[in-house]
C-alpha positions in Angstrom: -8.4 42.1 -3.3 -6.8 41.7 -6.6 -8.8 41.4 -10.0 -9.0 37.4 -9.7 -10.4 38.1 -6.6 -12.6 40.6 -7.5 -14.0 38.1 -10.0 -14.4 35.7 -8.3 -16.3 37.3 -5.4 -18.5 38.3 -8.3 -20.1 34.6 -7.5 -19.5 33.9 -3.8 -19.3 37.6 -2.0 -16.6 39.0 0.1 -17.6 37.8 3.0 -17.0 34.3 1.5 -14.4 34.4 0.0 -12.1 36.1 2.9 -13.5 33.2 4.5 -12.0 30.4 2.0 -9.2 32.6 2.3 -8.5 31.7 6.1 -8.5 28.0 5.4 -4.8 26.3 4.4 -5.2 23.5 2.0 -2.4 20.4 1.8 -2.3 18.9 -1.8 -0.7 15.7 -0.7 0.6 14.8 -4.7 0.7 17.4 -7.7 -0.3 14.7 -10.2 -3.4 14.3 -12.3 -5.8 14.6 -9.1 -3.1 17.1 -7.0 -2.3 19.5 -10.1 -6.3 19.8 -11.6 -7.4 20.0 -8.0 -5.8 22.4 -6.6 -6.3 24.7 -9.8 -10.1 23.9 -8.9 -9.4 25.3 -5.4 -7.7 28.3 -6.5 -10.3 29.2 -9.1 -12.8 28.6 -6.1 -11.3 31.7 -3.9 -8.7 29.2 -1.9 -5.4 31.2 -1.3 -3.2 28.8 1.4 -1.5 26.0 -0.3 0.8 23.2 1.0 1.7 21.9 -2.0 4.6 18.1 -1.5 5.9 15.8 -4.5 9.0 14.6 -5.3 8.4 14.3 -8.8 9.2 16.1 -11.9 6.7 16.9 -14.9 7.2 14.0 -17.7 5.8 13.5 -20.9 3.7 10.7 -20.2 1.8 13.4 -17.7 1.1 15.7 -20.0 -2.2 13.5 -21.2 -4.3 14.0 -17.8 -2.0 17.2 -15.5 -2.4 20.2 -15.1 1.4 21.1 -16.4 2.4 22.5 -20.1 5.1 21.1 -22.8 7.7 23.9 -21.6 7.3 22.7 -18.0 8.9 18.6 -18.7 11.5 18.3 -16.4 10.7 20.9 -13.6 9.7 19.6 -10.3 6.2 19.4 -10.1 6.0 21.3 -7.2 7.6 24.3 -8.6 5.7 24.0 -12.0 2.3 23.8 -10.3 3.2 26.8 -7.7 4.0 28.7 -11.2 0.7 27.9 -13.0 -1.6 28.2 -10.2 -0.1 31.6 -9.5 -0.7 32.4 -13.4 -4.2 32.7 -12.1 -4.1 34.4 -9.2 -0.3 36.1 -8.3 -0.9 36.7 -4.6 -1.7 33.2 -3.2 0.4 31.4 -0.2 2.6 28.9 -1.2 4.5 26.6 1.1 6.2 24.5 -1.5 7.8 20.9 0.3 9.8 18.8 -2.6 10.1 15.2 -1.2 8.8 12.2 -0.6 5.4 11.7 2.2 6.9 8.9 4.4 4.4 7.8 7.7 7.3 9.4 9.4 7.0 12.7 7.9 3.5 13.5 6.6 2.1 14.8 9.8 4.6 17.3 10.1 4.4 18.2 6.4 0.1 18.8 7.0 1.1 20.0 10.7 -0.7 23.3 9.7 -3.1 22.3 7.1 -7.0 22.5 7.7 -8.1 20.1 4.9 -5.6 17.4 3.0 -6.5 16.3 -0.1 -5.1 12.8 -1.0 -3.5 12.4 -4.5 -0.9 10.0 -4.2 -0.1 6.7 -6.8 0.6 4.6 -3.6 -2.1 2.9 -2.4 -0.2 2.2 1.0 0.7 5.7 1.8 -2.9 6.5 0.8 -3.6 4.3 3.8 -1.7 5.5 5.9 -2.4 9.6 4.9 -6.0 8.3 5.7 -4.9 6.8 9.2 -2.9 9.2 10.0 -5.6 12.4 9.8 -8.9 10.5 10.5 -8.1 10.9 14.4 -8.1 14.7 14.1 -10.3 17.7 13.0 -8.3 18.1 9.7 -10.7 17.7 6.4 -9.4 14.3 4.3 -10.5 14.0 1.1 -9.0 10.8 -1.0 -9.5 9.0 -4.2 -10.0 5.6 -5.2 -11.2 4.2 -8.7 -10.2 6.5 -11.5 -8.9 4.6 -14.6 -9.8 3.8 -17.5 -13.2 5.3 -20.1 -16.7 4.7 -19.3 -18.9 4.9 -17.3 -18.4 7.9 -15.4 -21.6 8.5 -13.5 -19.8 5.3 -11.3 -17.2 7.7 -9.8 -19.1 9.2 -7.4 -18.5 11.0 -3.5 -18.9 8.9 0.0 -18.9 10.5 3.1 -17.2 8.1 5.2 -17.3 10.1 8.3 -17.6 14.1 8.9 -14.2 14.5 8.0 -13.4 11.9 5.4 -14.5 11.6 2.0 -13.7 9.2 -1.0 -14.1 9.6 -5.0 -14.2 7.2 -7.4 -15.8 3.9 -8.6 -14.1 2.0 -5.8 -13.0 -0.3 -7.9 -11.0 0.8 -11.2 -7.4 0.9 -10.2 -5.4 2.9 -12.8 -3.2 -0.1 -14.6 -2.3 -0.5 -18.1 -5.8 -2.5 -18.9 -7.2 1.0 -17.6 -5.0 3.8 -17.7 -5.0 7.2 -16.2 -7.0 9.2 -18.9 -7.4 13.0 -18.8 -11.2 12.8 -18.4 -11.8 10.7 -15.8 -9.2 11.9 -13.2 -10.3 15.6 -13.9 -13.7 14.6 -12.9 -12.1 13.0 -9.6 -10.1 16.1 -9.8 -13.0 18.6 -9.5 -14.8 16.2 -7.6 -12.5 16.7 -4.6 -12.1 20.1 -5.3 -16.0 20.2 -5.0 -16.0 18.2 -2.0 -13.3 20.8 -0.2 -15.8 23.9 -1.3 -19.2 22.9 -0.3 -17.5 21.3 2.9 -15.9 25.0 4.1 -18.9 27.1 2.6 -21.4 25.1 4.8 -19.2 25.8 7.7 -19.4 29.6 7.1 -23.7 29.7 7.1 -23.2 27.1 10.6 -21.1 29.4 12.2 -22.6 32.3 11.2 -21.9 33.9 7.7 -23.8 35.9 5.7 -25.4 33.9 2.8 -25.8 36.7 0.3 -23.2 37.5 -3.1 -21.5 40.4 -3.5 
């Protein structure tokens, strides 16, 4: 283990973590929810990544993700590998810069355990969501995060065992309610949470010790 690792078993044990270690995460987006989630995960003892966008970091992103001033104009992808590796250096990055078509994204998750959804598009949301429902993959979406206010409204359904949702259901990021840093970091950790407790109640049902290190 290096020292992140170290510190970080501090809180959840070895046994644990080499646990969440086993488990591949796909970060289907690295915008506001893709970027401050994943960082979540990573800070959590996650080490497999699939990370896919297309994009590259733009000012206007700079108010909710999880990218820096120096980083405008880098692919996302590539900036978000770079800062979650800031934190800890030996993670497992498969980094996929392009657009998720239906055609492509099983392929692109092909070897993922858990997919968290992060995408603009409501339609590919949809389909994302189709797509992975059928099989034993973890899908963890968002829907409802703009605007300020009322935040205890954003909350976490558990649509079936493998499919959750976050938000308010209702408040579609427009220009009446933005994207604003707070509430997409809470969606943010609120997947991130979802994906934890989800793989760390898997490792006491199938066995695991339950004590810290």
């Amino acid at each position: 283990m290096n020292r992140t690792e170290q510190g970080i078993a501090v809180y959840i044990g070895e046994e644990r973590l080499r646990y969440l270690q086993s488990i591949t995460v796909g970060i289907a987006g690295a915008g506001g929810l893709g970027s401050n989630c994943a960082m979540h995960l990573v800070r959590s003892g996650f080490k497999h990544f699939v990370l896919v966008d297309y994009d590259r970091v733009d000012e206007s992103n700079l108010n909710r993700q999880a990218y820096t001033m120096s980083q405008v104009g880098q692919l996302k992808v590539m900036a978000l590998s770079e800062n979650l590796k800031a934190v800890n250096p030996d993670l497992d990055i498969d980094v996929r810069t392009g657009e998720v078509t239906p055609d492509n994204m099983e392929a692109l998750f092909m070897r993922c355990d858990v997919i968290v959804e992060a995408f603009d598009d409501p339609m590919v949301k949809k389909v994302l969501v189709e797509t992975f429902l059928p099989t034993d993959k973890l899908v963890v979406a968002a829907s409802g995060i703009g605007g300020t206010g009322d935040s205890d409204a954003m909350v976490t359904r558990k649509v079936r065992d493998n499919f959750y949702m976050i938000g308010d259901m209702t408040t579609e990021c427009s220009m009446e309610d933005p994207p604003l840093s707070p509430k997409v970091a809470i969606a943010a950790a609120k997947q991130a949470d979802v994906v934890l407790n989800y793989y760390l109640e898997k490792f006491k049902t199938e066995g695991g010790a339950d004590e810290c290190a």
